[in-house]
C-alpha positions in Angstrom: 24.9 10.4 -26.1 23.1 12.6 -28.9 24.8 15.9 -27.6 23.5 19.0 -29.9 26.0 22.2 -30.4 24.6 25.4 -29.4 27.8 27.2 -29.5 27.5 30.7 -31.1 31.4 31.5 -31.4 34.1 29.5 -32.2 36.1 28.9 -28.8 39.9 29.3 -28.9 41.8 27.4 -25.9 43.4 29.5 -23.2 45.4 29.0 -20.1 46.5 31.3 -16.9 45.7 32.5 -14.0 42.3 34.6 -13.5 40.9 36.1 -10.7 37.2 37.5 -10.3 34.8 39.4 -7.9 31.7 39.2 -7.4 29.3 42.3 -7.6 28.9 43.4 -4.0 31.1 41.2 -2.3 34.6 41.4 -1.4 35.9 38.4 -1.6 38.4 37.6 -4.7 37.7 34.1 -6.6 41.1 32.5 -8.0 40.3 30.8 -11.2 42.0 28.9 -14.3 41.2 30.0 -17.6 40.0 27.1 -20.5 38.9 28.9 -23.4 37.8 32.4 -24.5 35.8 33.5 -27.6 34.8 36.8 -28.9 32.4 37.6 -26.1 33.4 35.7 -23.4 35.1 33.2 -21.5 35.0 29.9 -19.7 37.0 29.4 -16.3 37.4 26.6 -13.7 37.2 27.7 -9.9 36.2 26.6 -6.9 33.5 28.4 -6.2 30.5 26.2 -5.9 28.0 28.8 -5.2 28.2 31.0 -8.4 25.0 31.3 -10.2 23.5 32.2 -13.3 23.1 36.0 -14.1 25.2 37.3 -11.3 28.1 40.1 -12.5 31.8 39.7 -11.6 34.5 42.1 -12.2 37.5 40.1 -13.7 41.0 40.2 -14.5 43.3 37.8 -16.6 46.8 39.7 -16.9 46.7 43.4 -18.2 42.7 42.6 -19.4 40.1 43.3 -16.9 36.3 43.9 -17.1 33.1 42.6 -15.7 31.2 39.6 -17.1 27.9 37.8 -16.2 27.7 34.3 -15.5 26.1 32.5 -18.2 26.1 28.7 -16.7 27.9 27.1 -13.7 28.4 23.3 -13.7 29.7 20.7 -10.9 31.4 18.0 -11.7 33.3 15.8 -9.3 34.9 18.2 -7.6 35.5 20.7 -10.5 33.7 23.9 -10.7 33.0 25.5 -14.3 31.2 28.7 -15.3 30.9 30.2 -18.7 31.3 34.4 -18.7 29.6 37.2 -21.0 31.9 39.9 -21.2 29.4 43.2 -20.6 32.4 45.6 -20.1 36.3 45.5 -20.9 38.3 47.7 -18.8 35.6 48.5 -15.9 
C-alpha cells in the first residue's frame, strides 16, 4: 500500500481516560486517548455516530475545552476520531 503523510504536526503518544459532549446533547461519550499534538487530539470511543465538523466539549484530567471532529473511522469494532482543539478551557 502506497500510503502518503498528510500530517501537519508531529503526534506525541498519550494515554487516559477522556470524556466528551457533544454540542447540544447531553449525553457524555467515554473515550481513550492515543495521541495529541499541538492542536489537537486523536481518541478511541464507541461512538459510531460522530461526524465530521460537529463540536464537542472535552475533558482529559484538569484540561478541558471544545474541539471539532476532523475525521471519524470504523474499524472492526473500534471507533476513532481525530479533534481540532477551537477552545482550551471552555
Amino acid at each position: 500500500m502506497n500510503y502518503q503523510e498528510k500530517r501537519r504536526e508531529a503526534r506525541q503518544s498519550a494515554s487516559g481516560a477522556l470524556s466528551f459532549r457533544i454540542a447540544g446533547d447531553n449525553g457524555t461519550v467515554e473515550a481513550l486517548l492515543i495521541d495529541t499534538s499541538v492542536h489537537g487530539f486523536r481518541a478511541s470511543h464507541g461512538y459510531a455516530r460522530l461526524s465530521t465538523g460537529q463540536e464537542v466539549f472535552f475533558q482529559y484530567g484538569d484540561v478541558e475545552g471544545r474541539a471539532r471532529v476532523i475525521w471519524t473511522r470504523i474499524l472492526g469494532g473500534e471507533v476513532q476520531s481525530a479533534f481540532l482543539v477551537l477552545v482550551n478551557g471552555a
